[in-house]
LUMBA-116765 format. One record per residue: residue number from 1; y negated, x, z of N, C-alpha, C in turn. Coordinates in nm, 4 decimals, decimal comma. Example, Ala and Ser with C-alpha at 12.3 -4.5 7.8 and 13.67 -1.06 7.14 Angstrom:
BEGIN
ATOM    nr        n.y        n.x        n.z       ca.y       ca.x       ca.z        c.y        c.x        c.z
ATOM     1     0,5690     1,3190     0,7800     0,4500     1,2300     0,7800     0,3300     1,3200     0,7800
ATOM     2     0,2250     1,2850     0,7080     0,1060     1,3670     0,7140    -0,0030     1,2900     0,7870
//
This chain:
BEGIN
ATOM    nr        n.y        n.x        n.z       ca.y       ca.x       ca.z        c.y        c.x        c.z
ATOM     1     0,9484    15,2388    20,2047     1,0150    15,2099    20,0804     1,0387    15,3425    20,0094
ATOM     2     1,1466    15,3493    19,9466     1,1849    15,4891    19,9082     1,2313    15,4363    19,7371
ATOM     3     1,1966    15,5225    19,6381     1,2512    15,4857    19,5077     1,2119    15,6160    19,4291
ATOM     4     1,3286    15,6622    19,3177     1,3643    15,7141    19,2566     1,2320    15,7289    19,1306
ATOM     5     1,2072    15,9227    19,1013     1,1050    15,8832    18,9939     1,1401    15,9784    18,8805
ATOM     6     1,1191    16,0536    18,7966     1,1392    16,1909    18,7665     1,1591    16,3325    18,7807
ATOM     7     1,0818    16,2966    18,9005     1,0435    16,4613    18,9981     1,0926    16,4179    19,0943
ATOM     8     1,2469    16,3711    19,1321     1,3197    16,3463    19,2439     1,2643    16,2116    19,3052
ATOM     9     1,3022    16,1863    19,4419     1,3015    16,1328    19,4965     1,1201    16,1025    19,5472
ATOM    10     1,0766    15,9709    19,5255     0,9583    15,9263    19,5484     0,9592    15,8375    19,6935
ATOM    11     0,8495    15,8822    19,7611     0,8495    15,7641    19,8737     0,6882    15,7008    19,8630
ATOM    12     0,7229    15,5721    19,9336     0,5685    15,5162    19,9292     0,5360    15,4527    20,0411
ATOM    13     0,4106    15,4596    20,0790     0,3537    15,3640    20,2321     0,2540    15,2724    20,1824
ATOM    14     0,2087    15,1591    20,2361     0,0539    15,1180    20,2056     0,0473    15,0603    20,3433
ATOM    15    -0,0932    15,0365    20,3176    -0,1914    15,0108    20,4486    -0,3161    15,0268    20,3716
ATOM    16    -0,4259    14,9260    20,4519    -0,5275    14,8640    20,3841    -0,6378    14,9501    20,4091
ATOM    17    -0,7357    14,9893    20,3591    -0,8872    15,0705    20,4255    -0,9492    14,9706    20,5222
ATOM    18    -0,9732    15,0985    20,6267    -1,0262    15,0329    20,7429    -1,1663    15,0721    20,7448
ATOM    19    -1,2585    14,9898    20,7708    -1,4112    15,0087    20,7935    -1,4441    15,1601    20,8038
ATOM    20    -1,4008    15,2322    20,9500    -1,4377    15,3267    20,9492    -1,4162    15,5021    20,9000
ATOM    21    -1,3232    15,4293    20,7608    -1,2890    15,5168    20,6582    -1,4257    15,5055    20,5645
ATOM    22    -1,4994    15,4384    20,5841    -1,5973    15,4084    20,4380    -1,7560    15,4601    20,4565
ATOM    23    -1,8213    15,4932    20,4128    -1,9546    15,5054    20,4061    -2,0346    15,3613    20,4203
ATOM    24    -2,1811    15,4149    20,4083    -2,2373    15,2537    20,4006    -2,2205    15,1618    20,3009
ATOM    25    -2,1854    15,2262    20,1749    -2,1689    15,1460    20,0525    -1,9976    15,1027    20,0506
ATOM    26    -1,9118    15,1280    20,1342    -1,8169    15,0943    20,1763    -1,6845    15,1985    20,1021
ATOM    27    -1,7208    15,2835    20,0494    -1,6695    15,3619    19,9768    -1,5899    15,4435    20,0574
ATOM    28    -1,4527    15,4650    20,0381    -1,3562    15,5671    20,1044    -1,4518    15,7146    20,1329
ATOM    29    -1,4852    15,7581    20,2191    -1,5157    15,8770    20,2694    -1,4293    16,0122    20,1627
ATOM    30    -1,4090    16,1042    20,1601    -1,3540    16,1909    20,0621    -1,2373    16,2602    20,1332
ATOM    31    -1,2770    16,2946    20,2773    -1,1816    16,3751    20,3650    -1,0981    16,2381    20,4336
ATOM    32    -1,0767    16,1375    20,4152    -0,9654    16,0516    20,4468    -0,8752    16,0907    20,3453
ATOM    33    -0,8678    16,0917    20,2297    -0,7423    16,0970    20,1618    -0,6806    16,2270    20,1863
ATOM    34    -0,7043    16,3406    20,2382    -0,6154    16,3930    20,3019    -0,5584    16,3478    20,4118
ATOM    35    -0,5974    16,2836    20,5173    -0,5435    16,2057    20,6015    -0,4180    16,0924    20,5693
ATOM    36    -0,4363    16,0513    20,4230    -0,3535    15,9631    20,3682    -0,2722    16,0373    20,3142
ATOM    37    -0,2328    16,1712    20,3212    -0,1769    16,2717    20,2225    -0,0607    16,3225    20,3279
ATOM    38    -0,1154    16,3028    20,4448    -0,0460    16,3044    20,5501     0,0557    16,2734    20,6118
ATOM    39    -0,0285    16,1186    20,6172     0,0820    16,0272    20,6388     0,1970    16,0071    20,5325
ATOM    40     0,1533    15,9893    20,3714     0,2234    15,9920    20,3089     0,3589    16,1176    20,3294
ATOM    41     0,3264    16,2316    20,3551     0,4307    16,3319    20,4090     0,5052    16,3184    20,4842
ATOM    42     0,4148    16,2619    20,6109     0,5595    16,2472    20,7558     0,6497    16,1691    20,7388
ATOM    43     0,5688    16,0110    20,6577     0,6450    15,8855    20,6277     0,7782    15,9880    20,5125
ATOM    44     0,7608    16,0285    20,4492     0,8406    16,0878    20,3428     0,9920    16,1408    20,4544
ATOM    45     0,9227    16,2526    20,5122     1,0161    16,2994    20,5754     1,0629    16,2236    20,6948
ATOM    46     1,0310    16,1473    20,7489     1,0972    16,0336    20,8448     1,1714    15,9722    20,7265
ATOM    47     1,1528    15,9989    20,6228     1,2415    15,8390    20,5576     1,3768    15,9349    20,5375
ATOM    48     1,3814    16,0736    20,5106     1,5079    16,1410    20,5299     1,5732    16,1487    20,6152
ATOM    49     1,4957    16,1502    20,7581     1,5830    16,1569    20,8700     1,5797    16,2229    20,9256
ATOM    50     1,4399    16,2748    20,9529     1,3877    16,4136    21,0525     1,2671    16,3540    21,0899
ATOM    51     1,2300    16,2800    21,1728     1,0865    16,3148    21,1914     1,0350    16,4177    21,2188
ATOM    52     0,8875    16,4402    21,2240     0,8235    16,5779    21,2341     0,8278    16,5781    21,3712
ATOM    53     0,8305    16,4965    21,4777     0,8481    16,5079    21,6399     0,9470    16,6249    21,6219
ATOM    54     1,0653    16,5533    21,5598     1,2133    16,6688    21,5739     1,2186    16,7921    21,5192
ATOM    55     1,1370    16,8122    21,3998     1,1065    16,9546    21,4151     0,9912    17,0252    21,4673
ATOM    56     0,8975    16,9492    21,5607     0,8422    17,0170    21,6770     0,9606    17,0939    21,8172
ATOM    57     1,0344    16,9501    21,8411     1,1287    17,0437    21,9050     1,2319    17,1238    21,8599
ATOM    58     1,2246    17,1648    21,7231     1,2688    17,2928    21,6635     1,2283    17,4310    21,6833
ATOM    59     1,1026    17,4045    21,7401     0,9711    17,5213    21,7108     0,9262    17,5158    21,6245
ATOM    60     0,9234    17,4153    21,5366     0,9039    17,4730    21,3855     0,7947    17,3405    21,3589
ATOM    61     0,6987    17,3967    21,2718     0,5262    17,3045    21,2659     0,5271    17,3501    21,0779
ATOM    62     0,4903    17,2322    21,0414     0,4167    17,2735    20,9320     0,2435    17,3035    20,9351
ATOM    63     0,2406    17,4230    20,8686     0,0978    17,4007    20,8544     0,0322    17,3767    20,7044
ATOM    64    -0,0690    17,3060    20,6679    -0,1473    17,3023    20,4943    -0,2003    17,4656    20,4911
ATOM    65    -0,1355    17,5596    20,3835    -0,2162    17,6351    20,3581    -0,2611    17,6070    20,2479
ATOM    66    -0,2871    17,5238    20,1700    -0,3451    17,4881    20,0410    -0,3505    17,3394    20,0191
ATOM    67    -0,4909    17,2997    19,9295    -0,4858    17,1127    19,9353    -0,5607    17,1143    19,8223
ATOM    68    -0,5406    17,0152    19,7273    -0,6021    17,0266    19,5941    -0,6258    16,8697    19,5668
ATOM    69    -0,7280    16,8207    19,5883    -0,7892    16,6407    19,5475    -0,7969    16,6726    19,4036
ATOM    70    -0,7844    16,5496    19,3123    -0,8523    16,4937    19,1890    -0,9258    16,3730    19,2264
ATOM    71    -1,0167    16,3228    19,2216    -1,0693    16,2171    19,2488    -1,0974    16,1854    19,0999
ATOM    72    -1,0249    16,0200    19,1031    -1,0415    15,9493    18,9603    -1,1221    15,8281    18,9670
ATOM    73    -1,1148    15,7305    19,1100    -1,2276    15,6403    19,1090    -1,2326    15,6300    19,2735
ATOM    74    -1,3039    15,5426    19,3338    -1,3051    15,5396    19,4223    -1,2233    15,4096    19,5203
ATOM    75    -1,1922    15,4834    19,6163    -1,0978    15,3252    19,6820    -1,2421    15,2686    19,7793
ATOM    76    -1,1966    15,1750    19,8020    -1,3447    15,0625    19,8868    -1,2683    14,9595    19,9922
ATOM    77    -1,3582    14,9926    20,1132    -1,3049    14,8888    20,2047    -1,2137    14,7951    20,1365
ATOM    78    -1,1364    14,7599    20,2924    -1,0085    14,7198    20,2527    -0,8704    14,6534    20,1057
ATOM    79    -0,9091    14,7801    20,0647    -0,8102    14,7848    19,9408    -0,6730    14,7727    20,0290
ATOM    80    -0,6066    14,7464    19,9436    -0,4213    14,7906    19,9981    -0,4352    14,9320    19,9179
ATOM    81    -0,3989    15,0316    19,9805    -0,3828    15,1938    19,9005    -0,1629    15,1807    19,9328
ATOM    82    -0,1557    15,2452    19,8412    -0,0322    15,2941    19,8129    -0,0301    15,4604    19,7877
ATOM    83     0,0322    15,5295    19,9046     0,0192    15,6649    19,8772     0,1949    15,6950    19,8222
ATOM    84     0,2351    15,7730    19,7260     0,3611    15,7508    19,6567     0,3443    15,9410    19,6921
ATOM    85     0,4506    15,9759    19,7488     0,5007    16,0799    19,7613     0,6250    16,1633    19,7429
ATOM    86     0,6130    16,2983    19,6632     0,7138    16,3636    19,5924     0,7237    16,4736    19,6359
ATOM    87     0,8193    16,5845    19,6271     0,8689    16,6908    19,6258     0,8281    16,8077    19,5439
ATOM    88     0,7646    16,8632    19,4947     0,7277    16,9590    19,4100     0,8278    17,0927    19,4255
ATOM    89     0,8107    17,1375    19,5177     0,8742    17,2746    19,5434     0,9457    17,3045    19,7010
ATOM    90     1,0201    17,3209    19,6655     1,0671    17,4263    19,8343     1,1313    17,5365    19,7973
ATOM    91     1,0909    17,6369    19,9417     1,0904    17,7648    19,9378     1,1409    17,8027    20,0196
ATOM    92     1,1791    17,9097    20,0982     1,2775    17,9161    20,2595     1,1604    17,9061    20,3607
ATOM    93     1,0178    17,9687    20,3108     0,9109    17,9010    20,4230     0,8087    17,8122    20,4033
ATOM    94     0,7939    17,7919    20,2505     0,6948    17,6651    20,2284     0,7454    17,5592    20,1693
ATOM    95     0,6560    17,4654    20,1329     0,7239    17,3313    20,0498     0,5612    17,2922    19,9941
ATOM    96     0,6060    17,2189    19,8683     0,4986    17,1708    19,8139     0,4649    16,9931    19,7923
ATOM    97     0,4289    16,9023    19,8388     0,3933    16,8001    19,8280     0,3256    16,7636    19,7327
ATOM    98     0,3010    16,6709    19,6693     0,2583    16,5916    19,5751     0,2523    16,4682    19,5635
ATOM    99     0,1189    16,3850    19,5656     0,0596    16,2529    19,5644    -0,0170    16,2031    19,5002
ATOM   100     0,0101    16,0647    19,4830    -0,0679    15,9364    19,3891    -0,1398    15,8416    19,4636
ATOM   101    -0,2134    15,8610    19,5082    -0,3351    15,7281    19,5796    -0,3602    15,6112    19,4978
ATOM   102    -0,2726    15,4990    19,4868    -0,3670    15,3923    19,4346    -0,4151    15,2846    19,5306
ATOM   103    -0,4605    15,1721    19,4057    -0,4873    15,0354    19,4241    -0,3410    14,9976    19,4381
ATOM   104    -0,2797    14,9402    19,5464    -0,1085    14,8869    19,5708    -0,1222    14,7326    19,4521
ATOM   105    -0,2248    14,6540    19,4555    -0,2211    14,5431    19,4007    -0,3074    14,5680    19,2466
ATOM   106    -0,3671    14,6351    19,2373    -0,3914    14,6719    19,0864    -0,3383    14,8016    18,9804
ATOM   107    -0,2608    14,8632    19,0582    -0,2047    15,0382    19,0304    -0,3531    15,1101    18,9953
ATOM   108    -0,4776    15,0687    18,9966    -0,6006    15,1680    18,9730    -0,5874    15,3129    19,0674
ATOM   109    -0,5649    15,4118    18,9914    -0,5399    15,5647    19,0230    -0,6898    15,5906    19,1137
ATOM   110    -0,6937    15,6048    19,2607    -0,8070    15,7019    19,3266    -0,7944    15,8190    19,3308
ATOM   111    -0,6380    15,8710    19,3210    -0,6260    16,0385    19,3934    -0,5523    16,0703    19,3576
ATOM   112    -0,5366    16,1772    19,2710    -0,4112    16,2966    19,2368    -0,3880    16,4330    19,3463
ATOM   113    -0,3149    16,4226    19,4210    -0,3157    16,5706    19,5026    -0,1647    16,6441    19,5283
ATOM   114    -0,2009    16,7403    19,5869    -0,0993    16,8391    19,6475    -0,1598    16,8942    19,7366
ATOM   115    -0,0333    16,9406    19,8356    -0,0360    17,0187    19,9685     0,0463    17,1101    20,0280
ATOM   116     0,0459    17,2403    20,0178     0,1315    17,3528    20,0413     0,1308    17,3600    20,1456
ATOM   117     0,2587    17,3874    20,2363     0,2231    17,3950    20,3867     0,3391    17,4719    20,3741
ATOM   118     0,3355    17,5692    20,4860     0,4040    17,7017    20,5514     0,4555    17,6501    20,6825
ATOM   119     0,6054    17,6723    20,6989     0,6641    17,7085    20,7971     0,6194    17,7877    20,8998
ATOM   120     0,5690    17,7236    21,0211     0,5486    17,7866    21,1521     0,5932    17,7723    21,2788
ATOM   121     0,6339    17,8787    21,3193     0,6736    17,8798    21,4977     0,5379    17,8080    21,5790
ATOM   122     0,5923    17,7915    21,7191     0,4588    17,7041    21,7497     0,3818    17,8101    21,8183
ATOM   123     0,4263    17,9557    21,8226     0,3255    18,0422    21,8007     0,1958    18,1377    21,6995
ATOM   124     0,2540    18,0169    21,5854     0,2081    18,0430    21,4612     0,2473    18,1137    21,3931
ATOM   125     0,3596    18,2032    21,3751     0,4606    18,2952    21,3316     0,5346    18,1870    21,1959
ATOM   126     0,5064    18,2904    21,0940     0,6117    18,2467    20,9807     0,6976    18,2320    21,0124
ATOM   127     0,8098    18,1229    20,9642     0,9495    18,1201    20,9542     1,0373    18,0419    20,8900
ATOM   128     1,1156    18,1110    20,8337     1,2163    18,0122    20,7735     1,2463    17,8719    20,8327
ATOM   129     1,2194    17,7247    20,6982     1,2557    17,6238    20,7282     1,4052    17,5902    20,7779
ATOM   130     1,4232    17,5091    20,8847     1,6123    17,5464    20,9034     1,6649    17,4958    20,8203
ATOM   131     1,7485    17,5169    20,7863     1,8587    17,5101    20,7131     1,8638    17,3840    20,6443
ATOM   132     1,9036    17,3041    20,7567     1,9407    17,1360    20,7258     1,8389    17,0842    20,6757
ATOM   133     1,6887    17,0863    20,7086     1,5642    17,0687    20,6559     1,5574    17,1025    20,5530
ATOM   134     1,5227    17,2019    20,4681     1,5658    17,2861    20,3521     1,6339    17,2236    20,2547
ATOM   135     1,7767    17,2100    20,2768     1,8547    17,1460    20,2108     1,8435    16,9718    20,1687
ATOM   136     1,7982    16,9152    20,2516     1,7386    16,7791    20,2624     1,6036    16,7738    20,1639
ATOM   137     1,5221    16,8580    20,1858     1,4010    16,8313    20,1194     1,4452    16,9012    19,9552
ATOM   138     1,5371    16,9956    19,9355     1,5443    17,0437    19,8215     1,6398    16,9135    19,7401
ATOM   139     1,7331    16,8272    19,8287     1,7937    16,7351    19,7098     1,6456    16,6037    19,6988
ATOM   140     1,6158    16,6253    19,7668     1,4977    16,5109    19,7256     1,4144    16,5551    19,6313
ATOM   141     1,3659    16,6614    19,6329     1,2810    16,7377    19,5246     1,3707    16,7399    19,3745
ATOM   142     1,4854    16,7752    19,3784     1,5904    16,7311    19,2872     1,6492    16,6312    19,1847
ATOM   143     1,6900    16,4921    19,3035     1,6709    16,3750    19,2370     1,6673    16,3296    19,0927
//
């Protein structure tokens, strides 16, 4: 699902917590919501029309050089989570992501984050995002 927010173009996924996301008290683990930060990204950029497969066979990899959680409450076995994903910044070799973790059926806020990731060859070499990529992610960031 893709919808329009302030800071451009918003996309969103949900899917429910699975058991072995949780501790014993059933509580979301802390290093899953980067995992959900994730998905929220690829889903983003598949919803433009690149999957990240296709810019593997570009040469071209993103990597996270930076990740920043807020934790506001906690999500708990099988919630519906809604990860809502935005555009912050692009650059000719990075881009900046930005996400909202909720409750999908109550909007209760778990997670405020961002994720900087750098343009890489799949030798790990900086490089400019191509072109068409670039341009795609900058009108979405736009919006």
């Amino acid at each position: 699902m893709t919808s329009e927010s302030n800071r451009g173009t918003a996309h969103t996924v949900e899917f429910r917590v699975r058991y072995a996301e949780t501790d014993q008290m059933q509580v979301v683990y802390h290093s899953n919501y980067l995992i959900w930060c994730e998905i929220g990204r690829t889903e983003f950029i598949r919803a433009l029309g690149t999957p990240y497969a296709e810019l593997e066979r570009q040469n071209v990899t993103l990597a996270v050089v930076e990740a920043s959680l807020r934790f506001h409450s906690a999500a708990r076995y099988d919630n519906l989570i809604r990860v809502t994903t935005t555009i912050s910044e692009v650059r000719s070799r990075t881009l900046t992501f930005d996400y909202v973790i909720t409750n999908a059926e109550t909007g209760e806020k778990f997670v405020t984050a961002s994720t900087k990731l750098a343009s890489l060859t799949r030798d790990s070499r900086l490089t400019t995002l191509p072109e068409s990529l670039r341009k795609l992610l900058e009108n979405a960031a736009s919006q």
